[in-house]
mmCIF file of the N, C-alpha and C atoms, coordinates in Angstrom:
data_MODEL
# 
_entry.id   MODEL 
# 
loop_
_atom_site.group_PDB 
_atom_site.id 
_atom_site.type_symbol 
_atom_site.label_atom_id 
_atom_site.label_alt_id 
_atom_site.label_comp_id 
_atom_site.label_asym_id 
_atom_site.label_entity_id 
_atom_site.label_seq_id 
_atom_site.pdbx_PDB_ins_code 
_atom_site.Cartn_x 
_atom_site.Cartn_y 
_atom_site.Cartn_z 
_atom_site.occupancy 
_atom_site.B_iso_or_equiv 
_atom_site.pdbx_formal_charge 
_atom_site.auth_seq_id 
_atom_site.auth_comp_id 
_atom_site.auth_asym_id 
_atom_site.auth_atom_id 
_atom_site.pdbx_PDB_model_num 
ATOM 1   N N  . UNK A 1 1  ? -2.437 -10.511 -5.258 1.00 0.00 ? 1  UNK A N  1 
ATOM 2   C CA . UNK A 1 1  ? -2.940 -9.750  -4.145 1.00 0.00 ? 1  UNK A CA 1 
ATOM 3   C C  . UNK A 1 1  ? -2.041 -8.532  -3.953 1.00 0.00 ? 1  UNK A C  1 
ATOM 4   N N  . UNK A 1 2  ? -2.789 -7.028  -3.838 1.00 0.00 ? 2  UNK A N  1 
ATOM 5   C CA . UNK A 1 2  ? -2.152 -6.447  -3.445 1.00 0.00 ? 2  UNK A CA 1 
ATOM 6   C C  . UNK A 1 2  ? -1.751 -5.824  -1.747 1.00 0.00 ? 2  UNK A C  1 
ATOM 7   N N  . UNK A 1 3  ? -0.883 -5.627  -1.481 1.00 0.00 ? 3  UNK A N  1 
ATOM 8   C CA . UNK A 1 3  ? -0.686 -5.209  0.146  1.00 0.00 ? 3  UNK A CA 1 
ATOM 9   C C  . UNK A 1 3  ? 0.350  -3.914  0.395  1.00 0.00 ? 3  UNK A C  1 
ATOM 10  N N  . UNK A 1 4  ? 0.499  -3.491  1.186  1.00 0.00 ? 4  UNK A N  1 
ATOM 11  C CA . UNK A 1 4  ? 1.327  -2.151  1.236  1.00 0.00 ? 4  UNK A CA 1 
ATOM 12  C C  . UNK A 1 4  ? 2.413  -2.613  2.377  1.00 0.00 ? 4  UNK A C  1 
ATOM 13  N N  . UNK A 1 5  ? 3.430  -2.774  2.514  1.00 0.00 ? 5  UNK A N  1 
ATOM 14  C CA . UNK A 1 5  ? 4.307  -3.030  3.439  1.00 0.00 ? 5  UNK A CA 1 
ATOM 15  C C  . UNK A 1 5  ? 5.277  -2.136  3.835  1.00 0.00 ? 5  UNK A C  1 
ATOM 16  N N  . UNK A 1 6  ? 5.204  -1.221  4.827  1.00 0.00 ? 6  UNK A N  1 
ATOM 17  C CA . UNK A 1 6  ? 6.173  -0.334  5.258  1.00 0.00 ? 6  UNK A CA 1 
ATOM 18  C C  . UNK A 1 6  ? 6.141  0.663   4.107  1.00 0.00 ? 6  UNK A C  1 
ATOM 19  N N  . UNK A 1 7  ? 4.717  1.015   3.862  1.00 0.00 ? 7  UNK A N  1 
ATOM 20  C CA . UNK A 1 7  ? 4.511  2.129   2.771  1.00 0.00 ? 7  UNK A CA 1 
ATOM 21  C C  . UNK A 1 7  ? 4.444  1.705   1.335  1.00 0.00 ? 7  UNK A C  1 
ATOM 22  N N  . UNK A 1 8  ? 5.195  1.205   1.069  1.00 0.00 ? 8  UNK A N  1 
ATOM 23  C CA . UNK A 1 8  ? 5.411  0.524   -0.242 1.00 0.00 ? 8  UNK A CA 1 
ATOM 24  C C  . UNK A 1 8  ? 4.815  -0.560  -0.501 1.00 0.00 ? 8  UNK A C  1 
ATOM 25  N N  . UNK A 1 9  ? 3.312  -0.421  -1.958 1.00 0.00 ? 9  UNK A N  1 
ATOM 26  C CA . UNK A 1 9  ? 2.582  -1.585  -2.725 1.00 0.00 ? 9  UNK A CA 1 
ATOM 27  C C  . UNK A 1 9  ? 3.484  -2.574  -2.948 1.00 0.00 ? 9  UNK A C  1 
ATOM 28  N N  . UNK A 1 10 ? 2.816  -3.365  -2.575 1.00 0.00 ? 10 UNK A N  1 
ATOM 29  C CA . UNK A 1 10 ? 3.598  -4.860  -3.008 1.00 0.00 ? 10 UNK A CA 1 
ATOM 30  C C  . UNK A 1 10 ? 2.693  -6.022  -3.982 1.00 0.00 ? 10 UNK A C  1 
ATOM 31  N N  . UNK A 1 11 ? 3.085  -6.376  -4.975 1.00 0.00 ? 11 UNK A N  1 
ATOM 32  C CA . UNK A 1 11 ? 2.150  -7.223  -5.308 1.00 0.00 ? 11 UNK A CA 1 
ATOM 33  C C  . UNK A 1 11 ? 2.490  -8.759  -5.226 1.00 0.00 ? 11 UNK A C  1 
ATOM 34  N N  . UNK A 1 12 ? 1.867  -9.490  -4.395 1.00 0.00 ? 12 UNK A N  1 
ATOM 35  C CA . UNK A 1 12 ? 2.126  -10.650 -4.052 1.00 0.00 ? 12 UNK A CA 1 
ATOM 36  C C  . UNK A 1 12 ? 1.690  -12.261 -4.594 1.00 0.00 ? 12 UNK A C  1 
ATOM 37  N N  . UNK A 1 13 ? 2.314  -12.650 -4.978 1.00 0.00 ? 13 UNK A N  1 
ATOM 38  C CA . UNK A 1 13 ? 1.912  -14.131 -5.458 1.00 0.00 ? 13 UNK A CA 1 
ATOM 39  C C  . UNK A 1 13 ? 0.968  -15.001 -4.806 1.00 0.00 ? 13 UNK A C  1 
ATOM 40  N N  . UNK A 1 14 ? -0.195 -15.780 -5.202 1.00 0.00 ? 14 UNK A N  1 
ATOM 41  C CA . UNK A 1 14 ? -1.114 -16.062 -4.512 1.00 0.00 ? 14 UNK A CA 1 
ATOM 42  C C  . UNK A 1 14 ? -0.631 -17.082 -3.780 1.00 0.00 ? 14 UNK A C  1 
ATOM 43  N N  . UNK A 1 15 ? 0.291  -17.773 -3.638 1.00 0.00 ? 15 UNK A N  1 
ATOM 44  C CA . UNK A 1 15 ? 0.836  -18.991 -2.390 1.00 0.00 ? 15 UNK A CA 1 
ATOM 45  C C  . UNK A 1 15 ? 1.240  -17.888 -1.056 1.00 0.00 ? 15 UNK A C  1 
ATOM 46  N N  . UNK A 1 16 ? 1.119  -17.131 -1.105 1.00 0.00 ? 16 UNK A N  1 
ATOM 47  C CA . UNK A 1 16 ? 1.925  -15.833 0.184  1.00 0.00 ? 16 UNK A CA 1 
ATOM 48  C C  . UNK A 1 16 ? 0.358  -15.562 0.703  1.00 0.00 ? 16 UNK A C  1 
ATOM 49  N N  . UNK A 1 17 ? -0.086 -16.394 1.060  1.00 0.00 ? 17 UNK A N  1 
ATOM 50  C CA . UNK A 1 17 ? -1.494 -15.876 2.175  1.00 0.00 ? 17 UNK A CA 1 
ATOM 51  C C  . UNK A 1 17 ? -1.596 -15.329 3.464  1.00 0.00 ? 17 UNK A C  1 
ATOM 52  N N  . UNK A 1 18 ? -0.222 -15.992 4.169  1.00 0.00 ? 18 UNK A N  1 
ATOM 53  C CA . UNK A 1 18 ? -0.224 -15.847 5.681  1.00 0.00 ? 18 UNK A CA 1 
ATOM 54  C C  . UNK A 1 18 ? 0.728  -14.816 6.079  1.00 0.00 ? 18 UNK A C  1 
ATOM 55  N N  . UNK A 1 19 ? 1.165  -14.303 7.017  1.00 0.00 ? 19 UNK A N  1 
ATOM 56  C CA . UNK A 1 19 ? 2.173  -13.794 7.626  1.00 0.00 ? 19 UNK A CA 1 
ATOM 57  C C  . UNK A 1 19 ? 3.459  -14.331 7.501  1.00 0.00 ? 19 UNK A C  1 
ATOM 58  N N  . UNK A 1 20 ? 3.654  -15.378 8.020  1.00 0.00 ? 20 UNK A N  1 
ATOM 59  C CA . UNK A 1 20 ? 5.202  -16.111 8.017  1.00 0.00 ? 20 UNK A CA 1 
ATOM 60  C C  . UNK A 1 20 ? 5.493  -16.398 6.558  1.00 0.00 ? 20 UNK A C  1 
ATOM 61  N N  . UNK A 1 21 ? 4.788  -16.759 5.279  1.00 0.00 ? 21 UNK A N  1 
ATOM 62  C CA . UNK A 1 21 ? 5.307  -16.310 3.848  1.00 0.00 ? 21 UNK A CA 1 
ATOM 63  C C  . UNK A 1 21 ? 5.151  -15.240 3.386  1.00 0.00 ? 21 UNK A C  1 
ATOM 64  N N  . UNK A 1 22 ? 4.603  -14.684 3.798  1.00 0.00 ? 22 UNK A N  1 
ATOM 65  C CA . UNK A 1 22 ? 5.272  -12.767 3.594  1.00 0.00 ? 22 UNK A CA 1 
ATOM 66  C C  . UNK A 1 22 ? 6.592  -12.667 3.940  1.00 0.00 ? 22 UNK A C  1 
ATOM 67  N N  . UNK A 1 23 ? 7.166  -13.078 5.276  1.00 0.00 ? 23 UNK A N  1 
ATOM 68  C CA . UNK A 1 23 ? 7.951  -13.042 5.956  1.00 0.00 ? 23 UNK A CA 1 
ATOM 69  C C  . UNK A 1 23 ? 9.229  -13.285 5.231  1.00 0.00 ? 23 UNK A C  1 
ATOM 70  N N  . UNK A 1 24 ? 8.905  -14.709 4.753  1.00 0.00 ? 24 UNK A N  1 
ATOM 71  C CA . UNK A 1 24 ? 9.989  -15.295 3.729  1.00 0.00 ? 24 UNK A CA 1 
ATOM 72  C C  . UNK A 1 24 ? 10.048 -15.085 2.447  1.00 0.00 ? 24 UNK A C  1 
ATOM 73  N N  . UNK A 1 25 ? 9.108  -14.722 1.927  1.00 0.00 ? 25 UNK A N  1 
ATOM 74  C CA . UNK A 1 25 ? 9.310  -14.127 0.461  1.00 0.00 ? 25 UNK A CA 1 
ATOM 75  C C  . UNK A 1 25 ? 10.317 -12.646 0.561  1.00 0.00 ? 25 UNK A C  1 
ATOM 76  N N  . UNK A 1 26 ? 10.288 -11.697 1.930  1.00 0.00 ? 26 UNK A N  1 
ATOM 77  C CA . UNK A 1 26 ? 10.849 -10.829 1.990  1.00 0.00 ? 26 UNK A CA 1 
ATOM 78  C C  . UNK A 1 26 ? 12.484 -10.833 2.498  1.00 0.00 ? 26 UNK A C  1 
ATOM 79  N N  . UNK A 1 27 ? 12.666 -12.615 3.327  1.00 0.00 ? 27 UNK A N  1 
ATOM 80  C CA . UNK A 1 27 ? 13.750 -12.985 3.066  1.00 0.00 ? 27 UNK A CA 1 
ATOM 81  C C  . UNK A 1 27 ? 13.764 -12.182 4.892  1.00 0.00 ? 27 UNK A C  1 
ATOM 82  N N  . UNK A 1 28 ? 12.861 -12.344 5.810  1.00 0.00 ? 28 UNK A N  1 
ATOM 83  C CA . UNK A 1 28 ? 12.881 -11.839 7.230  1.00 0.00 ? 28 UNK A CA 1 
ATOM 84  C C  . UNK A 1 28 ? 12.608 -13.252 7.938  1.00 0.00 ? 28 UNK A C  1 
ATOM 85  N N  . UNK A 1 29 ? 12.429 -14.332 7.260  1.00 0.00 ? 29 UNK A N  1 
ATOM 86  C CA . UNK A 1 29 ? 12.049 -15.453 8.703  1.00 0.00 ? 29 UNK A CA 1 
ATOM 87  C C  . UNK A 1 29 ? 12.816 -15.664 9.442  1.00 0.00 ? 29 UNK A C  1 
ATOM 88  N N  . UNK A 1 30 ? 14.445 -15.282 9.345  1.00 0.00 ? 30 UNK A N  1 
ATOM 89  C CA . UNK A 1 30 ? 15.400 -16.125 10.457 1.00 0.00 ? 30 UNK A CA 1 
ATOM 90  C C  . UNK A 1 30 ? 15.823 -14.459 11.079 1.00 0.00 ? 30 UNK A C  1 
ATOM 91  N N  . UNK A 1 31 ? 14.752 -13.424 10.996 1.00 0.00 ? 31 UNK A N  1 
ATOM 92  C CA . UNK A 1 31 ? 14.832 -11.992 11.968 1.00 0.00 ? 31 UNK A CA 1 
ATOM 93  C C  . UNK A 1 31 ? 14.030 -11.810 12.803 1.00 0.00 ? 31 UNK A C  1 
ATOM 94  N N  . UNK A 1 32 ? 14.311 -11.023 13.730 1.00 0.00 ? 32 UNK A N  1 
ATOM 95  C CA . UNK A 1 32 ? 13.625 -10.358 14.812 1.00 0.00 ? 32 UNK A CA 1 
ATOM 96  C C  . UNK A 1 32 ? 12.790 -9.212  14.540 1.00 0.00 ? 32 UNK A C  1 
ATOM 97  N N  . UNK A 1 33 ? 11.404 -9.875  13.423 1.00 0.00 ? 33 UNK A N  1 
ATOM 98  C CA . UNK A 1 33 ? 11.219 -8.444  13.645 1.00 0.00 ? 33 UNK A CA 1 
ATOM 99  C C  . UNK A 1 33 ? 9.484  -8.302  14.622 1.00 0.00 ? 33 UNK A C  1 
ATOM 100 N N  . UNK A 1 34 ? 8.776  -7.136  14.880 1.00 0.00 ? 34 UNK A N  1 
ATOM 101 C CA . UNK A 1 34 ? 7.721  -7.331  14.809 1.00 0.00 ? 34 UNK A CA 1 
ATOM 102 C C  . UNK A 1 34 ? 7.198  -6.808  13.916 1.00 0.00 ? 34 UNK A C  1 
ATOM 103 N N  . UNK A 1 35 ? 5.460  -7.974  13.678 1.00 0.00 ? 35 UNK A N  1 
ATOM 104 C CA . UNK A 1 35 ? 5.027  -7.645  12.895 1.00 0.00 ? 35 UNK A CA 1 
ATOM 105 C C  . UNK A 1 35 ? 2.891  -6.669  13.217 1.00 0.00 ? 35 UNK A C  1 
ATOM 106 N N  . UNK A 1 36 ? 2.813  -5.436  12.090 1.00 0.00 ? 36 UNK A N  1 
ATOM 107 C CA . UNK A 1 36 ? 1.679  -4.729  12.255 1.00 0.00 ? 36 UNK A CA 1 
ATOM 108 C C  . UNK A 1 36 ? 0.476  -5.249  11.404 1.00 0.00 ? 36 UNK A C  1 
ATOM 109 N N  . UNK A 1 37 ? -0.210 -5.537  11.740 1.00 0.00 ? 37 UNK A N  1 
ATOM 110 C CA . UNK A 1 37 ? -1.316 -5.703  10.340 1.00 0.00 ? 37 UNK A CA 1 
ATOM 111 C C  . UNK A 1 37 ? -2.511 -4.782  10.540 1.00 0.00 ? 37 UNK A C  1 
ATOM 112 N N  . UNK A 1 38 ? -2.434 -4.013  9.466  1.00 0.00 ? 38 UNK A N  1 
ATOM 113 C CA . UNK A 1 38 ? -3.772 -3.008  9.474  1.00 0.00 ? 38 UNK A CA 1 
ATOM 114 C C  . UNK A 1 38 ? -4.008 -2.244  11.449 1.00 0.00 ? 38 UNK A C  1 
ATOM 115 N N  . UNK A 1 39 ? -2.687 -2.226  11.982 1.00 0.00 ? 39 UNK A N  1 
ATOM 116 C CA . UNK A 1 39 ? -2.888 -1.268  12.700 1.00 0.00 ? 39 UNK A CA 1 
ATOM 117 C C  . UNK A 1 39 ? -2.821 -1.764  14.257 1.00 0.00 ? 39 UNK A C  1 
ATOM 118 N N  . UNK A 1 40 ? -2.624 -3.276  14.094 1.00 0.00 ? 40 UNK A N  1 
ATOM 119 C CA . UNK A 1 40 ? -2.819 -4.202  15.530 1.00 0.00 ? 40 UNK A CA 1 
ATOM 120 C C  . UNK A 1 40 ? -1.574 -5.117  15.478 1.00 0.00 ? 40 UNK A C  1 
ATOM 121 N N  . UNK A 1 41 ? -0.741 -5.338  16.399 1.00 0.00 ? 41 UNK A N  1 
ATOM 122 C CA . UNK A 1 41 ? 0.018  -6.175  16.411 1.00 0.00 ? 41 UNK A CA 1 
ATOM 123 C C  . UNK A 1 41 ? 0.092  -7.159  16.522 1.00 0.00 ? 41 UNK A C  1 
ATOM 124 N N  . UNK A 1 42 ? 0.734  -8.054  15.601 1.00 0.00 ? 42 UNK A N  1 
ATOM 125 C CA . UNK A 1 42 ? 0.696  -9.641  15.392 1.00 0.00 ? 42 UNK A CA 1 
ATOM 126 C C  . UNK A 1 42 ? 1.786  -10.687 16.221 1.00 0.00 ? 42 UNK A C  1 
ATOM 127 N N  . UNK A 1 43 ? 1.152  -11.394 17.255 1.00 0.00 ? 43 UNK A N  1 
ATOM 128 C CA . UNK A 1 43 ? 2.042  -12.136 18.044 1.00 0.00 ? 43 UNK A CA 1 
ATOM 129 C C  . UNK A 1 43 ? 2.760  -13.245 17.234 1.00 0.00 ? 43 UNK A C  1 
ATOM 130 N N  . UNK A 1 44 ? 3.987  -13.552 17.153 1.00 0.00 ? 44 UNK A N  1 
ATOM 131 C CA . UNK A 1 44 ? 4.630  -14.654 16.796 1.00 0.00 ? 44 UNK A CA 1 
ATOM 132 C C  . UNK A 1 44 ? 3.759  -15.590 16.351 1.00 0.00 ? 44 UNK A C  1 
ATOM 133 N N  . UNK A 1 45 ? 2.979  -16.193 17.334 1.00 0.00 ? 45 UNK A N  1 
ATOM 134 C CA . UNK A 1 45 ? 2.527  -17.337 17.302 1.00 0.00 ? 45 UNK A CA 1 
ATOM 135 C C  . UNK A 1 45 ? 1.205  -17.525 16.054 1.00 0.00 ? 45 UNK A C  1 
ATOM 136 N N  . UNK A 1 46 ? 0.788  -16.174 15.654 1.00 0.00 ? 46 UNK A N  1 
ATOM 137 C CA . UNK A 1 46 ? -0.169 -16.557 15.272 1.00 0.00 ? 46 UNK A CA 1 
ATOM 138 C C  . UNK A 1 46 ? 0.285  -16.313 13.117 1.00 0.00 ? 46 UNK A C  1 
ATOM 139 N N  . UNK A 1 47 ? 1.373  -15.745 13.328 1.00 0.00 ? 47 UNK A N  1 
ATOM 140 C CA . UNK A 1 47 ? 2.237  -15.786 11.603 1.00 0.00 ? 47 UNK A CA 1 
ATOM 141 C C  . UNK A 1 47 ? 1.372  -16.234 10.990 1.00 0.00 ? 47 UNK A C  1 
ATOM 142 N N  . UNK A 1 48 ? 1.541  -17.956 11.448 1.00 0.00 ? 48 UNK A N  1 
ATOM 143 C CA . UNK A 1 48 ? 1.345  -19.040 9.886  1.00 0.00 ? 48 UNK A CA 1 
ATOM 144 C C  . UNK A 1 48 ? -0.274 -19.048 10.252 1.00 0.00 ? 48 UNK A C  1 
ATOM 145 N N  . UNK A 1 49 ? -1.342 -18.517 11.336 1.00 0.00 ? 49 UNK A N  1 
ATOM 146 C CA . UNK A 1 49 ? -2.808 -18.311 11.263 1.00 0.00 ? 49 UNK A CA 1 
ATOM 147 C C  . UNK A 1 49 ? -3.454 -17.656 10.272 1.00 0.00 ? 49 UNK A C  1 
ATOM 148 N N  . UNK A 1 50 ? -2.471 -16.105 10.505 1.00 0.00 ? 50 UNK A N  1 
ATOM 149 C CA . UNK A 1 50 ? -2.851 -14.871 10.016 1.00 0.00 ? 50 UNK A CA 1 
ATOM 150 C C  . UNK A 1 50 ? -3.452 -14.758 8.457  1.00 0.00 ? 50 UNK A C  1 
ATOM 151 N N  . UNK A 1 51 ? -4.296 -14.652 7.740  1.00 0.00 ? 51 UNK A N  1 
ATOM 152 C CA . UNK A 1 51 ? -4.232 -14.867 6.671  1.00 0.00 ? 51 UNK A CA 1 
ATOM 153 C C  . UNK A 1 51 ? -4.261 -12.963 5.709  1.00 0.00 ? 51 UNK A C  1 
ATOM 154 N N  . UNK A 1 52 ? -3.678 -13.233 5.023  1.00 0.00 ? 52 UNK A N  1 
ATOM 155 C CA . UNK A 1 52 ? -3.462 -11.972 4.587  1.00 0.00 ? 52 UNK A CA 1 
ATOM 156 C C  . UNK A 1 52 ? -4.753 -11.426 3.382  1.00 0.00 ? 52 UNK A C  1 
ATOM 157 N N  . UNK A 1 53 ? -5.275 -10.240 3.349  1.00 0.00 ? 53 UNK A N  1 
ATOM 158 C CA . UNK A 1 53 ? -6.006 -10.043 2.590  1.00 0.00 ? 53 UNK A CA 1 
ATOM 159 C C  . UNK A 1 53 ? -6.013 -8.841  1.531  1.00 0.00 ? 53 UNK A C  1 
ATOM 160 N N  . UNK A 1 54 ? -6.563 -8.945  0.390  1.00 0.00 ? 54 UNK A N  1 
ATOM 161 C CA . UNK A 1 54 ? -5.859 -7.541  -0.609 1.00 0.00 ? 54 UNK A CA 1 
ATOM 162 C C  . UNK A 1 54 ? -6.247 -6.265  0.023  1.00 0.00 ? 54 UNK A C  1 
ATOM 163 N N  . UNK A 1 55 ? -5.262 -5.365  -0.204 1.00 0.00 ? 55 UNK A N  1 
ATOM 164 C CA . UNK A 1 55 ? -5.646 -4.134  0.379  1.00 0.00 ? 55 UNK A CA 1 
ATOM 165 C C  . UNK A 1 55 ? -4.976 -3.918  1.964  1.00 0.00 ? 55 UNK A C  1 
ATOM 166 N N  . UNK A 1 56 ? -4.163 -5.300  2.541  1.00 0.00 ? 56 UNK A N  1 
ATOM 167 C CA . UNK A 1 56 ? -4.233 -5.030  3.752  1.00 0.00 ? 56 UNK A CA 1 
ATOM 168 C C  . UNK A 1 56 ? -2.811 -4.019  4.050  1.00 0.00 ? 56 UNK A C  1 
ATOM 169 N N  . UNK A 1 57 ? -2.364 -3.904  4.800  1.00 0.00 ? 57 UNK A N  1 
ATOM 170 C CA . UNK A 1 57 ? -1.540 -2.725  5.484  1.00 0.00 ? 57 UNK A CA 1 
ATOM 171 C C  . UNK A 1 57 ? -0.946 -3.480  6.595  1.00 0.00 ? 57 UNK A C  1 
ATOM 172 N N  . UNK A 1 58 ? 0.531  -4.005  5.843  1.00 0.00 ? 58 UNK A N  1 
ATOM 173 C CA . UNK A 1 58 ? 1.482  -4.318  7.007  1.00 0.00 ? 58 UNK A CA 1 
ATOM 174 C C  . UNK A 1 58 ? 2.822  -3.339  7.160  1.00 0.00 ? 58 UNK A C  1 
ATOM 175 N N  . UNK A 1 59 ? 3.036  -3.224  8.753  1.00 0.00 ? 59 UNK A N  1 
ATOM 176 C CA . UNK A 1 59 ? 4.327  -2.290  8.875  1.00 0.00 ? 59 UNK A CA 1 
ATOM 177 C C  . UNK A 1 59 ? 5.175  -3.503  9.472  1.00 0.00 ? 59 UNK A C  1 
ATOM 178 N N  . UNK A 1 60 ? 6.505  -3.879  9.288  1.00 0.00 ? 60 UNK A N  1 
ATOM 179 C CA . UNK A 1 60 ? 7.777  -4.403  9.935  1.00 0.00 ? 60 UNK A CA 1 
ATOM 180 C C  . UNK A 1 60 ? 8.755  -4.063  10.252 1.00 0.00 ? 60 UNK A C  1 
ATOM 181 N N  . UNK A 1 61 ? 8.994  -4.335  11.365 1.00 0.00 ? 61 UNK A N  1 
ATOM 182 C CA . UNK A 1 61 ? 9.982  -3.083  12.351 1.00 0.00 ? 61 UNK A CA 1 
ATOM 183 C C  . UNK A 1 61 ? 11.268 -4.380  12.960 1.00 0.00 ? 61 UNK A C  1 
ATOM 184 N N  . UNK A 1 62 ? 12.364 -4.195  12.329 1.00 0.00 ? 62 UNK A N  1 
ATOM 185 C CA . UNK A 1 62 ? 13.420 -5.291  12.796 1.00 0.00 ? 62 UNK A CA 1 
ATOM 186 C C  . UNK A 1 62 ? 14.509 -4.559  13.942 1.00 0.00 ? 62 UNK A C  1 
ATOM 187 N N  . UNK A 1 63 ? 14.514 -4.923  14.265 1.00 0.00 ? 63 UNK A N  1 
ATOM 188 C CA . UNK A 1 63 ? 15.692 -4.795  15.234 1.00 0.00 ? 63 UNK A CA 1 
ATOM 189 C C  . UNK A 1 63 ? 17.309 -4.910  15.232 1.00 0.00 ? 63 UNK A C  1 
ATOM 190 N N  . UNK A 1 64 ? 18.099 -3.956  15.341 1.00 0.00 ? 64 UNK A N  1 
ATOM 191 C CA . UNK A 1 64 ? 19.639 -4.198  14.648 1.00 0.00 ? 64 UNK A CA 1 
ATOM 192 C C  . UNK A 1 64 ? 20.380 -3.288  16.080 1.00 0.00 ? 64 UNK A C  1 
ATOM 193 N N  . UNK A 1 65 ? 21.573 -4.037  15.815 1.00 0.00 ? 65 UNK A N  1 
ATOM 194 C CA . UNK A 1 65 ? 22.282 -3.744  17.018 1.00 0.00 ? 65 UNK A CA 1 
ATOM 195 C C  . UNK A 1 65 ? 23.106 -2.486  16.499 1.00 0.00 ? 65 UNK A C  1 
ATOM 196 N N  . UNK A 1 66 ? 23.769 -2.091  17.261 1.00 0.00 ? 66 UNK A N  1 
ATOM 197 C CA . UNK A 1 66 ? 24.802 -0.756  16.982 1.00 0.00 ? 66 UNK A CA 1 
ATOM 198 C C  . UNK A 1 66 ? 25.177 -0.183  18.363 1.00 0.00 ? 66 UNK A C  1 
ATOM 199 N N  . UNK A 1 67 ? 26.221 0.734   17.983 1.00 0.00 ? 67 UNK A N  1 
ATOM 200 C CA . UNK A 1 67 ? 26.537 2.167   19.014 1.00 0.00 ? 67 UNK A CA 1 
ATOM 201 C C  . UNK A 1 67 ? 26.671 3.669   18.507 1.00 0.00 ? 67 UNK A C  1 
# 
């Protein structure tokens, strides 16, 4: 499957259907981030629902501390 994540094609292994194994294949499950799909924002809760489809368009935006 292909998907675009934060601009950049990704080509993904067919066990990575949902949100929350996107998540972890990218090595983000134990982060804060939020997540976009095709333009709408995805609540926590619904990750492991979400099912991902070719062509789709995710942005992930993490959060990091500093001064």
């Amino acid at each position: 499957m292909h998907v675009i994540v934060n601009g950049d094609k990704l080509d993904l292994p067919e066990q990575i259907e949902h949100i929350h194994r996107l998540l972890s294949h990218l090595s983000l499950e134990n982060r804060i981030v939020v997540v976009e799909h095709n333009g709408s924002i995805v609540p926590k809760d619904a990750y492991e629902e979400l099912r991902l489809s070719d062509g789709d368009r995710i942005e992930i935006v993490q959060f990091v501390g500093g001064g």
